[in-house]
Residue frames as qw, qx, qy, qz and C-alpha x, y, z in Angstrom:
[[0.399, -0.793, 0.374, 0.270, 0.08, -22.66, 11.95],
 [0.838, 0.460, -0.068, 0.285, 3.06, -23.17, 9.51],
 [0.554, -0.605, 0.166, 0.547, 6.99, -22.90, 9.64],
 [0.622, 0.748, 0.017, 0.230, 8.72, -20.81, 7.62],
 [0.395, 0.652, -0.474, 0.440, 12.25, -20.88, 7.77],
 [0.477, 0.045, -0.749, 0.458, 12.38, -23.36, 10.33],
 [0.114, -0.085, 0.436, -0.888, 9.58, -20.65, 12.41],
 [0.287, -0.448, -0.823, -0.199, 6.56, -21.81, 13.55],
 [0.111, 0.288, 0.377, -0.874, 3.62, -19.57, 14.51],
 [0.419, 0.522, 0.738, -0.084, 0.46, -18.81, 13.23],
 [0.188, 0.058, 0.390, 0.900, 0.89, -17.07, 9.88],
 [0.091, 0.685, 0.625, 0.363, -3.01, -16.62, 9.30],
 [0.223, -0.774, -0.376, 0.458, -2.42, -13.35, 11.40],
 [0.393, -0.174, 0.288, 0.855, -0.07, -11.59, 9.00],
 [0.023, 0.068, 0.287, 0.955, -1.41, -8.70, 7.89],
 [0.225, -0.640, -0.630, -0.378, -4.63, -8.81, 9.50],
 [0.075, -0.320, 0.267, -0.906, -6.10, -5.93, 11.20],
 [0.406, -0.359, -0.803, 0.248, -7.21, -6.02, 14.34],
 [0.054, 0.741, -0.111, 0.660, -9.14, -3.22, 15.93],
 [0.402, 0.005, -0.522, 0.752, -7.63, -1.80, 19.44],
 [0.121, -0.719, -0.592, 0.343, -10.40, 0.90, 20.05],
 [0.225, 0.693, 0.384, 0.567, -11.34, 4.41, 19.93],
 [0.429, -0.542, -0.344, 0.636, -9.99, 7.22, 22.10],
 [0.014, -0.938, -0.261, -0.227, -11.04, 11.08, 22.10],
 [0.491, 0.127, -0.179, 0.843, -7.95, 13.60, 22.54],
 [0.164, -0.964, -0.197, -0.067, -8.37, 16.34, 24.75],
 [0.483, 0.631, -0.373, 0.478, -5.70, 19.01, 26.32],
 [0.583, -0.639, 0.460, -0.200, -5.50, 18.09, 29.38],
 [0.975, 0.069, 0.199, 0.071, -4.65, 14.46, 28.16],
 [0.585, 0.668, -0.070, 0.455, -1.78, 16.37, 25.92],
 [0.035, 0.784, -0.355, 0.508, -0.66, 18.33, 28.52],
 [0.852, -0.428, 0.247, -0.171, -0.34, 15.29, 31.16],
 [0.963, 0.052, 0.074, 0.253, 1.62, 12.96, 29.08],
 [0.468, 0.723, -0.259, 0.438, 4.12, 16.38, 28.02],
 [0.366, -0.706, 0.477, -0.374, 4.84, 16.73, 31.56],
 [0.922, -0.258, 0.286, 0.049, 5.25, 12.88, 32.46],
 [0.833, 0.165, 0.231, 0.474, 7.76, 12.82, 29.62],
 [0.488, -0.481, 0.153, 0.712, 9.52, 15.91, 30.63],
 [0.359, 0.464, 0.459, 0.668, 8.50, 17.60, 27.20],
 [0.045, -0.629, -0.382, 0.676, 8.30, 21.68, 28.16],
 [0.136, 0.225, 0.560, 0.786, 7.38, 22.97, 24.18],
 [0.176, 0.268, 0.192, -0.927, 5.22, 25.17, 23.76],
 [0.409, 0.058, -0.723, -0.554, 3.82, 23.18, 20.91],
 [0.626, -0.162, -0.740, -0.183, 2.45, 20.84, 23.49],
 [0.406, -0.410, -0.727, 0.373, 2.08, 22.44, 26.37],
 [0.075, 0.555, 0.177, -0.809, 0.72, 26.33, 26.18],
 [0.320, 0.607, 0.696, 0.213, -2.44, 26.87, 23.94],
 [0.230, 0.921, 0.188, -0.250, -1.77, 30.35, 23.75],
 [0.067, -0.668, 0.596, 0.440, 1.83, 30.69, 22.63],
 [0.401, 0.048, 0.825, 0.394, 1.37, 27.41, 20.34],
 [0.351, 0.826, 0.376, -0.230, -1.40, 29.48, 18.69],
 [0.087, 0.898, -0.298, -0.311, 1.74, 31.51, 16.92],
 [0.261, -0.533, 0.764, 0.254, 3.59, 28.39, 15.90],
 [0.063, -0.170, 0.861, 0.475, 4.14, 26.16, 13.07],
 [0.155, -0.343, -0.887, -0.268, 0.26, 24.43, 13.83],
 [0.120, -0.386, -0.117, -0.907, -1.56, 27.13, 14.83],
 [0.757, -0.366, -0.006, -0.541, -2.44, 25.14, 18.31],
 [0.251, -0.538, 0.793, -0.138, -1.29, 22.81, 20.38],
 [0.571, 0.504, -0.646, -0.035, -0.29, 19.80, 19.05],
 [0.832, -0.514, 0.175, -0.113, 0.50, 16.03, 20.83],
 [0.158, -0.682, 0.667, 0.254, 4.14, 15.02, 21.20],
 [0.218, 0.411, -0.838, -0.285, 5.64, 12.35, 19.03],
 [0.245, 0.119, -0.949, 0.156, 5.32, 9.86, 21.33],
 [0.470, -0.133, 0.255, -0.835, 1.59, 10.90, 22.70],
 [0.829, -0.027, -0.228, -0.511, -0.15, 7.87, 21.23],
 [0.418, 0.259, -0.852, 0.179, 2.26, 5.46, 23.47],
 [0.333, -0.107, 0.670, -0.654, -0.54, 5.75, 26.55],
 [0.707, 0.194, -0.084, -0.674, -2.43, 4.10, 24.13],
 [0.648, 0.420, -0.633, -0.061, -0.41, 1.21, 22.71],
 [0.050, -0.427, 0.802, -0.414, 0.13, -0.09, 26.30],
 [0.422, 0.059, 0.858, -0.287, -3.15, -1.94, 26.60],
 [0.556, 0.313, -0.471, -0.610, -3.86, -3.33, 23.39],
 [0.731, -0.136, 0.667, -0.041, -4.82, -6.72, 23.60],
 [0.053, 0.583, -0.684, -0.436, -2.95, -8.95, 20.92],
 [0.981, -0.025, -0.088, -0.169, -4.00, -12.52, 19.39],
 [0.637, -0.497, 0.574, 0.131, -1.69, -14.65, 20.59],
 [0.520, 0.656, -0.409, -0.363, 1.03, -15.49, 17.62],
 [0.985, -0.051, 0.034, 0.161, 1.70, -19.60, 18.78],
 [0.429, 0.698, -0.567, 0.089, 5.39, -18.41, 18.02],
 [0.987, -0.127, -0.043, 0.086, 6.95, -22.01, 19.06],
 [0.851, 0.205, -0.300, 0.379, 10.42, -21.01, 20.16],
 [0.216, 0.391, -0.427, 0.787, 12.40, -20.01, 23.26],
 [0.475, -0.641, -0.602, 0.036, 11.49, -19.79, 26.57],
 [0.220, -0.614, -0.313, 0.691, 11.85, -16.50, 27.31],
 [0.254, 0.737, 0.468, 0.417, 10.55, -12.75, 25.65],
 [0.390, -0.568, -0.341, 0.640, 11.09, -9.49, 26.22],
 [0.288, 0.894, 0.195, -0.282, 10.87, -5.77, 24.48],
 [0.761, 0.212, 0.340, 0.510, 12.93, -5.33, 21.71],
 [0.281, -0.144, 0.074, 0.946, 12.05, -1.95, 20.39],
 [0.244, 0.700, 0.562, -0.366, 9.94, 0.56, 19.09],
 [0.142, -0.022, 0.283, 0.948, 9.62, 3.18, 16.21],
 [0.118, 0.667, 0.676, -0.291, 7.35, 5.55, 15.78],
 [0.225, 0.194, 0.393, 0.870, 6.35, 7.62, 12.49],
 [0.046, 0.655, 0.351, -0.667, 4.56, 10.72, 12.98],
 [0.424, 0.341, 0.603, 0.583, 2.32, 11.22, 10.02],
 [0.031, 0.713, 0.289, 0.638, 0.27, 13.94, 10.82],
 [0.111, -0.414, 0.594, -0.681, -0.62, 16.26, 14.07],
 [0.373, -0.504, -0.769, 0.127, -2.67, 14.82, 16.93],
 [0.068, -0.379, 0.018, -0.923, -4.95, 17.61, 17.90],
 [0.358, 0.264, 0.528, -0.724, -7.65, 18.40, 20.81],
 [0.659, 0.371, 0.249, -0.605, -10.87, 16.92, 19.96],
 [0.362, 0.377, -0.741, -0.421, -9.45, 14.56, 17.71],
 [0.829, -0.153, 0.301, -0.445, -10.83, 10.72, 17.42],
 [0.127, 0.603, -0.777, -0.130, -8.44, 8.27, 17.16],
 [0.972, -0.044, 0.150, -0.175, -9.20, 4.38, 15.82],
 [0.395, -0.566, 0.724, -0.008, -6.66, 2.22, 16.65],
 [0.933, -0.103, 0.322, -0.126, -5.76, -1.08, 15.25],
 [0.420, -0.568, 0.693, 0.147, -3.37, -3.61, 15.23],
 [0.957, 0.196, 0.015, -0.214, -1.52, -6.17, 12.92],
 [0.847, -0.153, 0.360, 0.360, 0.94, -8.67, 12.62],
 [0.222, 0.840, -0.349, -0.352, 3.88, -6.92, 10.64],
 [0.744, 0.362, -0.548, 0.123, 6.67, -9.72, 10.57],
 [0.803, -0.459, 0.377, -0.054, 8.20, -12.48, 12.16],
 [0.653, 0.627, -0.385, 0.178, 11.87, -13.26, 11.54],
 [0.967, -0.197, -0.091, 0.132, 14.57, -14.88, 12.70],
 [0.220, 0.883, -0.321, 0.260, 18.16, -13.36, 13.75],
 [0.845, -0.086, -0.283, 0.446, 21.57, -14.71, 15.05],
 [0.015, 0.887, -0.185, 0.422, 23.28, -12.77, 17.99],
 [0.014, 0.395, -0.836, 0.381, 25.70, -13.31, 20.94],
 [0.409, -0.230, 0.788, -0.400, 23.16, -15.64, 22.38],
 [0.314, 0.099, 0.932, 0.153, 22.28, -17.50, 19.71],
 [0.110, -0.295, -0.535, -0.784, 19.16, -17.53, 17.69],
 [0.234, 0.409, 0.367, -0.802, 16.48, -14.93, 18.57],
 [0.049, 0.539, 0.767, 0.344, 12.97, -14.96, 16.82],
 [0.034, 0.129, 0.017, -0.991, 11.55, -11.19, 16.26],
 [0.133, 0.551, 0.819, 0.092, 7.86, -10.63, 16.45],
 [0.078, -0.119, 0.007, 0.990, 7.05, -7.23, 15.33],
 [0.118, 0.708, 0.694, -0.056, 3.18, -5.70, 15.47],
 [0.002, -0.193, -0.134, -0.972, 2.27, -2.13, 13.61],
 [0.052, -0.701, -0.561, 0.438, -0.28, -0.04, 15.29],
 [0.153, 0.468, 0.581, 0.648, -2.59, 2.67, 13.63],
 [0.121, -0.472, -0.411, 0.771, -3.75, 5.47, 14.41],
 [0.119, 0.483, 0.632, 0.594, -6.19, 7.03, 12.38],
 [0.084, 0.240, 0.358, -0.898, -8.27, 10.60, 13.09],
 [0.565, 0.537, 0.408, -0.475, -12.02, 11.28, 12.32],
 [0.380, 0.667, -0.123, -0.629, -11.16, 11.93, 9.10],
 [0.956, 0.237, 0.132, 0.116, -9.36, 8.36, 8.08],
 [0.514, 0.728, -0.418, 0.176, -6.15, 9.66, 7.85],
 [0.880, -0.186, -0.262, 0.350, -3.40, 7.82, 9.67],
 [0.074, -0.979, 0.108, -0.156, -1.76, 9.90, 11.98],
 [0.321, -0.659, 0.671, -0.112, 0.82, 7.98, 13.90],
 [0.879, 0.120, -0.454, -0.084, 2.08, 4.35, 13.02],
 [0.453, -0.710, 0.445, -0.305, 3.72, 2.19, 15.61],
 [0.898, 0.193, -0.391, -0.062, 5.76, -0.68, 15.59],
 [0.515, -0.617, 0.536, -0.259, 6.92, -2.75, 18.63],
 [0.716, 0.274, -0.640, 0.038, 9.20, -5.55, 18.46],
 [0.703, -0.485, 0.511, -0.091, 9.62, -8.62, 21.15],
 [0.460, 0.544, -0.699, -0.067, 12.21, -10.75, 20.79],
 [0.910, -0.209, 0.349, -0.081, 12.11, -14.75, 22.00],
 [0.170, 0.588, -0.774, 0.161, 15.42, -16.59, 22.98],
 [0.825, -0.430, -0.353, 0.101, 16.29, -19.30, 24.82],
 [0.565, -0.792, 0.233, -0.003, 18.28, -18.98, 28.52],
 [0.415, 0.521, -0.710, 0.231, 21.67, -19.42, 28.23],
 [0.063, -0.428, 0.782, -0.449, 23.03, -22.65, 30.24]]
């Protein structure tokens, strides 16, 4: 562990990849998550009309590879401050499609860990990028989720 800028955590994680696993896309799986998340395209939910559009097939939404990202286990990053955590945010870059029959290897790494000043004082950002990658090695989807650790007011 080391501090930088006063943060202490275990640096030896930056930038190492971690893998997360290996998950097989079908369309039912596509067409489950478009409904949970209210998504009625045709892109991503009718294999015959999406047959006429842009990808010549249906396509997962944007956000398709978030049923994934929920149970990643992480290494634990020692971050040494605050006593409380919580979600910060997310972004998500959509490099290529996710298609039926696709194989997707996952894995995680430590992006950055930084320090910010806000109404409740100083907040320590821990941010992790997820991969997505199809049979072929190409990265389809990146992810990047940020928690933030405070202390409690009072």
């Amino acid at each position: 562990m080391t501090s930088e800028n006063e943060i202490i955590y275990d640096r030896s994680l930056l930038g190492v990849e971690h893998y997360a696993g290996k998950f097989h896309v079908t369309v039912e799986m596509i067409k489950k998550f478009s409904k949970a998340v209210g998504e009625s395209s045709p892109l991503y939910t009718d294999e015959t009309l999406s047959e006429d559009l842009e990808y010549g097939g249906i396509i997962a939404p944007p956000t398709f590879c978030n049923i994934f990202t929920s149970g990643i286990k992480r290494p634990d990053t020692k971050v040494q401050f605050g006593d409380v955590a919580y979600f910060a945010g997310q972004a998500v870059d959509c490099l290529s499609p996710i298609r039926p029959g696709d194989d997707l290897t996952v894995s995680t790494k430590l992006k950055d860990v930084y320090e910010k000043t806000g109404r409740s004082g100083k907040m320590v950002f821990v941010v992790w990028e997820t991969s997505f990658k199809n049979q072929h090695g190409d990265i389809v989807n990146l992810v990047r989720e940020s928690t933030v650790r405070r202390n409690r007011k009072g």
